[in-house]
N, C-alpha and C positions, 0 to 999 in steps of 0.2 A: 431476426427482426429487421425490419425495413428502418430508418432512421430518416425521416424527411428532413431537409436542410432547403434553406431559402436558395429562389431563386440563382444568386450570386454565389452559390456555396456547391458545385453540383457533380463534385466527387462523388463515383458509385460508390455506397455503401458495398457494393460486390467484390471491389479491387481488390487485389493483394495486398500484403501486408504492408511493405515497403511504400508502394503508391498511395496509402492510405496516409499511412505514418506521415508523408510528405507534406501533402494534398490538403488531404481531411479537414474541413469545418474552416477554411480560410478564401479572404475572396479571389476570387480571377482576373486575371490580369484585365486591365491595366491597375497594379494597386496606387495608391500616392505618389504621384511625381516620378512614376515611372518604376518603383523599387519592384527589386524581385519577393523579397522579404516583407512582412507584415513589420509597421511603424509601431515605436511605442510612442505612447500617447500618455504623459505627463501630467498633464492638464491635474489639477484636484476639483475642479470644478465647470460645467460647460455651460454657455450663456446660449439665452435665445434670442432670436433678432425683435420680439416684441411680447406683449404681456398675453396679445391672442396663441400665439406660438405656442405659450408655455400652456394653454388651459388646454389648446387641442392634444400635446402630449400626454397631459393630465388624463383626460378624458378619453381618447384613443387610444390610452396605451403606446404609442407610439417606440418603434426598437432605436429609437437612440439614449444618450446619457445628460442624467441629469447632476448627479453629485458622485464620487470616484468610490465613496464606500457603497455603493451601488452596482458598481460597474464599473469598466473601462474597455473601449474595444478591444484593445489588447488580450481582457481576460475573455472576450465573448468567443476570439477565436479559437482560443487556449479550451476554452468548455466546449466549443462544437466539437472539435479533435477528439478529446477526451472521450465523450460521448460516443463516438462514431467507434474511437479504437475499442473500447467498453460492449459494442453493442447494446445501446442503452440509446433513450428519447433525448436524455439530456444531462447533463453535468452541471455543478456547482463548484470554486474554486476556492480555497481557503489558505492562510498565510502560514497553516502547518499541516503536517498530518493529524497533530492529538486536537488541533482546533478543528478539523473533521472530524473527527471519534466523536469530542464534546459535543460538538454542536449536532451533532445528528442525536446523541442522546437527550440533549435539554430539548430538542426541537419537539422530541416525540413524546416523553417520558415526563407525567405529571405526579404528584402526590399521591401514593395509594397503588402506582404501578409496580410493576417486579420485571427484571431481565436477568433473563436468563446465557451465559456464556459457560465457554470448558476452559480449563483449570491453566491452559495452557496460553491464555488470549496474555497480550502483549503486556509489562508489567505497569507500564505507566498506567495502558488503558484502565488495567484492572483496577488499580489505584484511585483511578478518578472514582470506576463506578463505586469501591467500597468506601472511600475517603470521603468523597464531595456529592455525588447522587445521595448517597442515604442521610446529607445535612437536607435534603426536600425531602425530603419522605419516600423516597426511591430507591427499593430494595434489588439489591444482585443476588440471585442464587447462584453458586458454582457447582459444574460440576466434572466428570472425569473425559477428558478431552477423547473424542469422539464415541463414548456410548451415549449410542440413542434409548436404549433402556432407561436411563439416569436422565436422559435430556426430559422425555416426555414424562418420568415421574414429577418432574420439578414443575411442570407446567399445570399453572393455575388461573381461574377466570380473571385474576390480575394481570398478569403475562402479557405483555404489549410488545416484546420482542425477544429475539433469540438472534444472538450475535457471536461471531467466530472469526477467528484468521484460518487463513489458508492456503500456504504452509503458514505454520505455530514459529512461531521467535524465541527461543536460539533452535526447537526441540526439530520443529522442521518435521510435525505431523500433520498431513494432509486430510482431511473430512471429503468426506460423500456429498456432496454437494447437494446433488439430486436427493437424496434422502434427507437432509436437513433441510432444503425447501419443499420436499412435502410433509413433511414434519409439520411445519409452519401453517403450512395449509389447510391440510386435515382441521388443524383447530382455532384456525382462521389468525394468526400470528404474523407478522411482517417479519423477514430474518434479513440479516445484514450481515456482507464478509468482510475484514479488512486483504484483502488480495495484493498487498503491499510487495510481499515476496514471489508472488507467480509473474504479475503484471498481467495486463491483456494479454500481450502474445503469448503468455501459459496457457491463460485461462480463461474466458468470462464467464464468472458468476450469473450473469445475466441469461445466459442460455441454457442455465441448469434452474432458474424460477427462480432466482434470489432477487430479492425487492432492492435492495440497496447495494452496494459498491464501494467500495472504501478504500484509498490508497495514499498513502505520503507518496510525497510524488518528489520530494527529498531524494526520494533512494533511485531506483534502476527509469524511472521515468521520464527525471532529469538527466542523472546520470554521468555527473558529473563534479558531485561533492562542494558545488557552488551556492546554493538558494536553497530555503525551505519552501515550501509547497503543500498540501493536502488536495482532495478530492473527492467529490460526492456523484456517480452516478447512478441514474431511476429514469424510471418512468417521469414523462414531463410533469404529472400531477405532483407525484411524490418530491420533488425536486424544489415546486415554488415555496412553500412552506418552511423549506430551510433553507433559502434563498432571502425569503423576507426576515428571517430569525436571524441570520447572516447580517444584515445589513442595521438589525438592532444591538447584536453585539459587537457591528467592527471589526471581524475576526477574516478584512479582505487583505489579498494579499498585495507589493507592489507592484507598478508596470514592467519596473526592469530586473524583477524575478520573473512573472509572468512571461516574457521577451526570451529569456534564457531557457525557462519549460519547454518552449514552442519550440526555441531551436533543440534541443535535447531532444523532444518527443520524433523528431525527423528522422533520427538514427537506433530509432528503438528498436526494430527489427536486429539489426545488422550487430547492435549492441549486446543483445538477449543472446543471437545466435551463439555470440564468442563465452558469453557468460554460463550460460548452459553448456555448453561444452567443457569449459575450465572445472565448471564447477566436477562435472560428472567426471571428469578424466582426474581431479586432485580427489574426491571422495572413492575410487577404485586404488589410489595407489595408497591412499593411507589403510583402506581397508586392509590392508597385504601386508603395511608395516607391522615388523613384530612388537614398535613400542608403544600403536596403538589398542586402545583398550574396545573403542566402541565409535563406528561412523553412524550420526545422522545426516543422513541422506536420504529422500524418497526415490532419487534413481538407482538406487543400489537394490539387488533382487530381494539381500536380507530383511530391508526396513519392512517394518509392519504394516505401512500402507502401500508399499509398493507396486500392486495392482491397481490400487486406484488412482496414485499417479500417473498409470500406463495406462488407464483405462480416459483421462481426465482432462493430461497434462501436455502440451506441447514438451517439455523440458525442464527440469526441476530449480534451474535458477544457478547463480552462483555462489552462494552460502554453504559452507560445509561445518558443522558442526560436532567434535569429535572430543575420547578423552582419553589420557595416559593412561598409560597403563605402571600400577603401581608406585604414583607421583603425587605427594603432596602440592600443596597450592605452591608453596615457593620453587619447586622442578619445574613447573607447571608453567611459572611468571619465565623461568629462564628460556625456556624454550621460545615464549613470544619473546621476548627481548633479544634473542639468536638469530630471529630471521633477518634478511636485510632489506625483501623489497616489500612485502604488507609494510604500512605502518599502525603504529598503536596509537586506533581512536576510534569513539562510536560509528554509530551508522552503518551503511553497507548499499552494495546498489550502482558504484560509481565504476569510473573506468581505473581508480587505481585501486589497489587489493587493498583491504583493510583488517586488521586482528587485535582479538583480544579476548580476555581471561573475566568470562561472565560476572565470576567472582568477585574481581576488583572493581569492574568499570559499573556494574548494574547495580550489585549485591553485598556490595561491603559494608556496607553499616546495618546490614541481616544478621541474626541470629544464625546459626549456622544448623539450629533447628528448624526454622524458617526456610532456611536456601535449599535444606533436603525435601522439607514438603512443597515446593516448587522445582526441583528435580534438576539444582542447578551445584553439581559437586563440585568437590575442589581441583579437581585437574579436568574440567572442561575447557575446551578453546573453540570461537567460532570465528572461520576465516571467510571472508567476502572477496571472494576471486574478482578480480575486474580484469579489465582484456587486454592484459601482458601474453608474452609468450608461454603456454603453459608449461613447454621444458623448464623454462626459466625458475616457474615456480615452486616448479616439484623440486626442482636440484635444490632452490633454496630450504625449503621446509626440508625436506633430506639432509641439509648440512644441519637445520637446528636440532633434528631427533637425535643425528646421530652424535651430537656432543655430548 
């Protein structure tokens, strides 16, 4: 897809990655007072020079800003980028990833609709749809992450959407893209990915028919473990609609988050390279360990979708997801508490490694009948490789197993 950008904006959509990452949706020199860098812009509010001023804006539409939960140039750059790296018309920016989930759900999703997701969609996400979607009358059907059998049984002239991650969160199951957006089609359905864990440089959804786009941009976006983030990209139609719902909920983010995305989105290439890598080189050697019990990883030949992340995927990410072998939850916790350079805390995505023990940090106040019918046992650990040396890494997780 061609992605037209204003005059002022006139990075090829064709460049490389890296030149894109750079470039992408930002204006050309000379920017403000000569900087190389895009300015944050502060402001919570912006004046016109007269009362005509303000009706021509009104009435023309006019692309500059009127009030900052609306806008700020800051984020307009931040969404051209997006957009472009996305291969998508346009983007929307939001002050979380789950206030992108939400709001693209409340944007769409009225009383009497049904959504449809697999079992494996993020557990906040899930939450919201089961917890607070069905206080409107907005029902979730779940079903078993990636059969399509089970997907198009659930679908009924209700069905206003069918939404998935891609990879799954901790499980790190990859979906058919292309078959879930003709899924969608076939029965005239909008589908939506959260692609939080691929990123652009994995994957766009957008090139396999998917209407919507979804990423915290928290994680490998930024990449840096500094700001929260979300984001929305579509087709420019699809876009205003939660743009204006956006600006009725509030739910924009700040300029000097925004400031920090853009510079993170610069080194996304260069970032992914080292994280895919990390990721693929620590899920090969725990594969080997004898004191692991079970790697999830789509780059490994064993994983179940492992064709289609070969078929799909630039590189599977740096997330590895793995479990002891014959270890209760407490052997479980020792081992993360062993290693010295991950530390223990949410998220994942950044340049330092991050671990932890599904069990405690997601899943602890579950039933532990509950934490099995989401497929989250007691001695899972999922590590988020960030781009250390990966000898370094392995020796360290090798000193924790083998205590």
């Amino acid at each position: 897809m061609t992605v037209p950008q204003p005059p002022s904006h006139r990075t090829n959509p064709k460049s490389q990655w890296s030149t894109l990452s750079v470039h992408a949706g930002e204006d050309q020199a000379p920017k403000p007072r000569g900087a190389v860098t895009d300015p944050i812009f502060c402001a919570s509010t912006y004046a016109f020079s007269d009362t005509q001023s303000l009706i021509d804006f009104i009435v023309e539409k006019q692309p500059r800003e009127e009030y900052a939960r609306y806008g700020n140039p800051t984020e307009k750059t931040v969404e051209r980028k997006l957009a472009i790296l996305d291969g998508a018309e346009a983007a929307v920016l939001y002050a979380t990833g789950m206030a992108a989930v939400s709001g693209l759900l409340l944007a769409k999703l009225s009383a009497g609709d049904e959504l449809v997701i697999f079992d494996e969609f993020y557990q906040r996400s899930r939450e919201f749809c089961e917890n607070e979607l069905s206080r409107f009358g907005v029902a979730t059907k779940i079903v078993a992450t990636g059969d399509f059998d089970q997907l198009e049984a659930a679908i009924t002239p209700a069905t206003r959407l069918l939404f998935t991650e891609s990879p799954t969160n901790p499980h790190l199951s990859v979906i058919d893209l292309e078959r879930f957006a003709a899924l969608g089609r076939k029965h005239g359905i909008e589908t939506a990915v959260d692609a939080t864990l691929a990123t652009p440089y994995n994957v766009r959804p957008i090139e396999f028919g998917i209407d919507y786009v979804v990423h915290s941009c928290t994680k490998y976006l930024a990449g840096h473990n500094d700001l929260l983030a979300g984001s929305i990209s579509a087709a420019a139609a699809k876009i205003e609609p939660l743009r204006k719902f956006r600006g009725y909920a509030g739910t924009t983010n700040s300029p000097q988050a925004e400031y920090l995305l853009l510079r993170g989105l610069k080194t996304l290439e260069l970032r992914m390279q080292r994280h895919n890598a990390n990721g693929q080189a620590m899920a090969e050697f725990l594969a080997s360990h004898p004191r692991i019990d079970r790697v999830y990883y789509p780059g490994l030949p064993g994983h179940p979708n492992y064709e289609i992340a070969k078929r799909t995927m630039r590189g599977c990410g740096g997330v590895v997801t793995f479990t002891v072998k014959e270890a209760d939850w407490r052997q479980t916790a020792r081992i993360v508490d062993a290693v010295r350079i991950p530390q223990i805390a949410a998220s994942l995505g950044g340049v330092e490694s991050l671990i932890e023990q599904p069990l405690i940090l997601s899943y602890y106040e579950f039933t532990p009948e509950n934490r099995q019918s989401l497929g989250i046992p007691d001695n899972m650990i999922r590590l988020s490789c960030g781009i250390e040396n990966i000898e370094d890494l392995i020796a360290d997780l090798k000193q924790a197993l083998d205590k």
